[in-house]
C-alpha positions in Angstrom: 0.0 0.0 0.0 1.5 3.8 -1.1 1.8 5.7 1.5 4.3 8.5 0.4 2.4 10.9 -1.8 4.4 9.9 -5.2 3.3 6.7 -4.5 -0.2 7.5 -4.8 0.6 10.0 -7.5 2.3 7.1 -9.4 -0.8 4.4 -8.2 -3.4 7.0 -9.4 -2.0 7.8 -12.9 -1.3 3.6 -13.2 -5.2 2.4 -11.9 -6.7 5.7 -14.1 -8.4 7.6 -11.1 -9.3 10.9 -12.2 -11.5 11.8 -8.9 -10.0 12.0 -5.3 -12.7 11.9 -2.2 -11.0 13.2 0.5 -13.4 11.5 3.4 -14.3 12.3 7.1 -16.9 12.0 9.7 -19.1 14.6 11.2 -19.6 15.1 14.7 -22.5 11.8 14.5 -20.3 10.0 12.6 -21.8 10.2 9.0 -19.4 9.9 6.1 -18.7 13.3 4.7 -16.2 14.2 1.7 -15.0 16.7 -0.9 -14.3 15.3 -4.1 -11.5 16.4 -6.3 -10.3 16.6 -9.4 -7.0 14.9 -10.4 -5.4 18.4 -11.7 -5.7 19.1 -7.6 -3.9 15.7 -6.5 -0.8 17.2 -5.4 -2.4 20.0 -2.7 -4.8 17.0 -1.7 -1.9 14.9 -0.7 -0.2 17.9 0.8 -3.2 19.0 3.4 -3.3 22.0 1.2 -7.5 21.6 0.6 -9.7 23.5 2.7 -13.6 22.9 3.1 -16.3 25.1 5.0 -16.4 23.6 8.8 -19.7 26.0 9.6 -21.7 23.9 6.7 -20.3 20.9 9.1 -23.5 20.0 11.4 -21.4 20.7 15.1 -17.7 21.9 13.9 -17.7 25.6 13.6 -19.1 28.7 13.7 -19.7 30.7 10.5 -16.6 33.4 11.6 -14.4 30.2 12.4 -15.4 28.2 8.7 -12.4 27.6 7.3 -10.9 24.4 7.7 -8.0 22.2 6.5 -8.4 17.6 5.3 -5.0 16.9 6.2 -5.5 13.0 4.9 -3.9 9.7 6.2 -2.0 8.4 3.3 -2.0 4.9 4.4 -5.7 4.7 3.8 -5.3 5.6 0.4 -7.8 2.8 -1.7 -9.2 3.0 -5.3 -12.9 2.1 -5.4 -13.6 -0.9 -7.6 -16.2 0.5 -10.1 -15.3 2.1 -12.9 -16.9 5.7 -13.9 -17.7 7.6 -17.5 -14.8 9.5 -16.6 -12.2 6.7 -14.5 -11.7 5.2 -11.0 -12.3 7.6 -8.3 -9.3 7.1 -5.6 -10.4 7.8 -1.5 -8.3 9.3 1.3 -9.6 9.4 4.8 -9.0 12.4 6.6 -8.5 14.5 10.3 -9.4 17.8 10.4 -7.1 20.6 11.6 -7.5 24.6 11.9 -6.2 27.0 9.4 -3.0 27.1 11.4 -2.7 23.6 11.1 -3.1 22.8 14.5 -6.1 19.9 15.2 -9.4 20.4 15.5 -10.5 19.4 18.7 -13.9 18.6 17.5 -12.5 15.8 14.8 -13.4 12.3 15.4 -10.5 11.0 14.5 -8.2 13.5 16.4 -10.9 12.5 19.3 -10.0 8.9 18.7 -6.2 9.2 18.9 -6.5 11.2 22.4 -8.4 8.4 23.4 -6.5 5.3 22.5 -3.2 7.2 23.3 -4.5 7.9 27.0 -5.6 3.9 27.2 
């Protein structure tokens, strides 16, 4: 499995994935994600994408929206179906503050604390 971002740059271009979801869960868990283009690849893998946190049911407030997918490149996969257009490859993200600190509200960062303290 890649895991350094010219590996999945390389995967991508070899498996035809044209469309990058860049996933994470809200505050109840639901699957959430902002899909990508592949000309955008490189600021995906660099935690360089940013998404509106208030439209996020319990992250932010409207003043604090901005927020950074800073993805886990070991859960890079390539869905299985094919598309019109090519594969669409997946990333699973954590969620971190425009100063790339992380947001305490993430599940996953919530996670982490959690397991590290156990």
């Amino acid at each position: 499995m890649p895991t350094k971002p010219q590996e999945i740059l390389a995967q991508a271009k070899d498996r035809n994935v044209h469309f990058m979801r860049l996933q994470f869960t809200d505050i109840d868990g639901i699957i959430k994600n902002v899909e990508l283009p592949e000309s955008q690849f490189d600021k995906a893998l660099d935690g360089q994408i940013m998404f509106d946190g208030s439209s996020i049911e319990g992250f932010t407030r409207i003043e604090e929206s901005d927020m950074l997918l800073v993805p886990d490149l070991e859960t890079f996969q390539v869905f299985p179906w094919d598309t019109p257009y090519g594969k669409v490859g997946r990333l699973v993200c954590d969620i971190a503050n425009t100063d790339g600190s992380a947001f305490a509200g993430c599940p996953r960062t919530a996670l982490k604390r959690v397991v590290e303290r156990a």
